[in-house]
N, C-alpha and C positions, 0 to 999 in steps of 0.2 A: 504493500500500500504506500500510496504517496506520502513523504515524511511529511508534508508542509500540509498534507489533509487530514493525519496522524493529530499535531500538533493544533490544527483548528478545531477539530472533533473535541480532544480535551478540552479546551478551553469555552469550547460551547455546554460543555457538561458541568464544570465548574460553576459559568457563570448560571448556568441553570439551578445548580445547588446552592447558591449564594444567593438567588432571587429568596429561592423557596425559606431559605430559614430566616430571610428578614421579612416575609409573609405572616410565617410561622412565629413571630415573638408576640408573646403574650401581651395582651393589654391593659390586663386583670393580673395581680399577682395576691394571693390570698394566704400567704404565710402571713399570720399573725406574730411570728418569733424574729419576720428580718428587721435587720433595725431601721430601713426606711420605713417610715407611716407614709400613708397617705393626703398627711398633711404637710404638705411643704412650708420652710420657713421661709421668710421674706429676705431677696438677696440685697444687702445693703451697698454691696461694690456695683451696683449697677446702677447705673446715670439716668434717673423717670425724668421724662420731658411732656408737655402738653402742646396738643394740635392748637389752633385757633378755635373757639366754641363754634358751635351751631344750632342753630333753632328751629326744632320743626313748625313747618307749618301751620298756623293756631293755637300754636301753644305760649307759654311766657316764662319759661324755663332756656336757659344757655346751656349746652351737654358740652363740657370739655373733654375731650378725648387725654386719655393719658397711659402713656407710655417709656419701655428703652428705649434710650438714643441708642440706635445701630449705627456701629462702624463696618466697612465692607472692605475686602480685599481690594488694593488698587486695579481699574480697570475691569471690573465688575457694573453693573447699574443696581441702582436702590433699586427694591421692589414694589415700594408703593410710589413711584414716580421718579424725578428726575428732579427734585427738592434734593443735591447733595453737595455738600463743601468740601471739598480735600478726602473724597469715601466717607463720609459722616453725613448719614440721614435724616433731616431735622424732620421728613413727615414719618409719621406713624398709624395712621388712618386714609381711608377713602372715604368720603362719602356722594350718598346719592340720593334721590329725594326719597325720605325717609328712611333711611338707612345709613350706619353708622358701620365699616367693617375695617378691617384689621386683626391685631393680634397685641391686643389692648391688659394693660395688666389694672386697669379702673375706667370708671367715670365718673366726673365732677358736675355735681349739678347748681346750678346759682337762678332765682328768681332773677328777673329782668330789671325790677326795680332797687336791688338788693345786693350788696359786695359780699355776704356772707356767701358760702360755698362749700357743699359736702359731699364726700365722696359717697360713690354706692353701696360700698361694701368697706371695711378694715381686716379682710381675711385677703387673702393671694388666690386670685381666680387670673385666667385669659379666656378675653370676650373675643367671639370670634366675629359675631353680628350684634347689633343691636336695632331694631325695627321697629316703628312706628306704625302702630296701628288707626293710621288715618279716619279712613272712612266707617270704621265703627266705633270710634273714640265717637265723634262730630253726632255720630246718632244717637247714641248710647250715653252721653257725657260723661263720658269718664276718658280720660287720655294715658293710653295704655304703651308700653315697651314689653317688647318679647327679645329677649337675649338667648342667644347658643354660645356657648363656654364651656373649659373645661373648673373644676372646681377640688379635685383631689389629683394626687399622684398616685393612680389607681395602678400604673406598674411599676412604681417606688424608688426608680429612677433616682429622684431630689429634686424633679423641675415638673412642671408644668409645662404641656405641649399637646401638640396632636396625636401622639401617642398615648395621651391618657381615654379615658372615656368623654363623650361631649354630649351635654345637658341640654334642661331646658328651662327659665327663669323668666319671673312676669316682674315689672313694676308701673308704679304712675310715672307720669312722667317728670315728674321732680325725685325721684330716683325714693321715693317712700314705698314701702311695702314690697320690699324685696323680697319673692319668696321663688323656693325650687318647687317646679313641679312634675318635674320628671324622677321616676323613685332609682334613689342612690343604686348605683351598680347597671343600670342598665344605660345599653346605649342609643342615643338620641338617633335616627334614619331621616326622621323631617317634620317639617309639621305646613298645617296649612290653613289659611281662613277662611271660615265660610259666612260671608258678609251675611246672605239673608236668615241666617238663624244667633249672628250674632256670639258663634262657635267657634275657637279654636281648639281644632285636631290637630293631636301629631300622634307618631308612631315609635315607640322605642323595641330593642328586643334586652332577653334577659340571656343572661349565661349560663343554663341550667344545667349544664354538664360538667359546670366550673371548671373548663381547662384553660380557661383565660383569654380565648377566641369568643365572636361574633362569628356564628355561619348558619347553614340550614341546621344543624341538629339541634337549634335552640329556638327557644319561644318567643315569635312579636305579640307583641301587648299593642291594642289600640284603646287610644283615649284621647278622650275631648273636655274643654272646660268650658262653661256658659259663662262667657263674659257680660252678662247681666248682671249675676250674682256678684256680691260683696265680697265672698271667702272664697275664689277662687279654687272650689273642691274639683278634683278630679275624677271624674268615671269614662270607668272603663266598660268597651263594648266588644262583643263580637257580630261581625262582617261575615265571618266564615265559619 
């Protein structure tokens, strides 16, 4: 056999077995005895910086975005734009009409008429979205944010990233009544509004085999909240 076919064959099997066990890494790790928790501390060697605020639409609330300042290998480009001085990224957000994305380690929320200003949380979360629920806030009065984040170091790692599990989190829009409603340990798939009932659904699944994967041998949960309601309770339905 050809040596230089010999040599590509391996290295086609290789990189096949190096895909497969960075597939294969758990996302979930459930030893209770390693000494990472699931709780990560907060890193203080890293530089938080704030985007410029913005204001949805009808509301009278500022959302400061906040975040690391990312440094970047020279001759690379930022990834959330072309905001960079000498490989240093002063932006940390995108936004779009109603919506807030990134990979946001807070938000700050400040009344319009008002220099006071508080964070949304004093725990170590990354916000992946943050969404403004327009057109059923304006009907409904009530002016709602739906956030997707992660919130633990569910494979114990020491950081927070897309590697861990990703939630799902309601607020007003002055960042009051932060609450999880997606149940701890399962993973977020999506969610979605249904304006004329004034519902949002989403979908998470659970890891019922506890091997630390998401895949078909495990169970989706669907569930919806009636954003009428005051306390935001969750039920859950079956579809199928």
């Amino acid at each position: 056999m050809n040596k230089k076919l010999i040599i590509g064959s391996l290295f086609f099997v290789l990189l096949i077995v190096s895909c497969q066990k960075e597939v294969e890494k758990p996302k979930v790790i459930y030893d209770s005895s390693s000494k990472n928790t699931m709780a990560p501390k907060l890193d203080s060697s890293k530089v938080e910086i704030a985007d410029l605020p913005v204001v949805m639409e009808g509301t009278d609330y500022l959302i400061h975005p906040i975040g690391d300042l990312r440094i970047y290998e020279r001759g690379t480009k930022s990834k959330y734009g072309s905001s960079a001085v000498n490989d240093v990224s002063f932006t940390i957000s995108n936004v779009a009409q109603y919506e807030i994305t990134g990979f946001l380690q807070n938000l700050k929320f400040q009344k319009i008429d008002s220099d006071s200003i508080r964070p949304l949380t004093d725990k170590p979360i990354l916000i992946e979205t943050a969404t403004y629920l327009k057109t059923v806030s304006d009907r409904i009065k009530k002016q709602i944010l739906v956030y997707t984040m992660v919130d633990a170091d569910t494979n114990r790692d020491g950081k927070l990233d897309t590697n861990d599990i990703n939630t799902l989190y309601l607020s007003t829009i002055s960042g009051e009544k932060f609450t999880k409603v997606a149940t701890d340990l399962e993973e977020l798939i999506d969610w979605n509004l249904i304006e004329a009932s004034n519902r949002l659904y989403f979908r998470t699944i659970e890891d019922t085999n506890k091997n630390g994967q998401f895949d078909q041998k495990d169970v989706l949960h669907y569930n919806y909240i009636d954003l009428n309601k005051n306390d935001w309770k969750v039920i859950r339905y079956s579809p199928i």
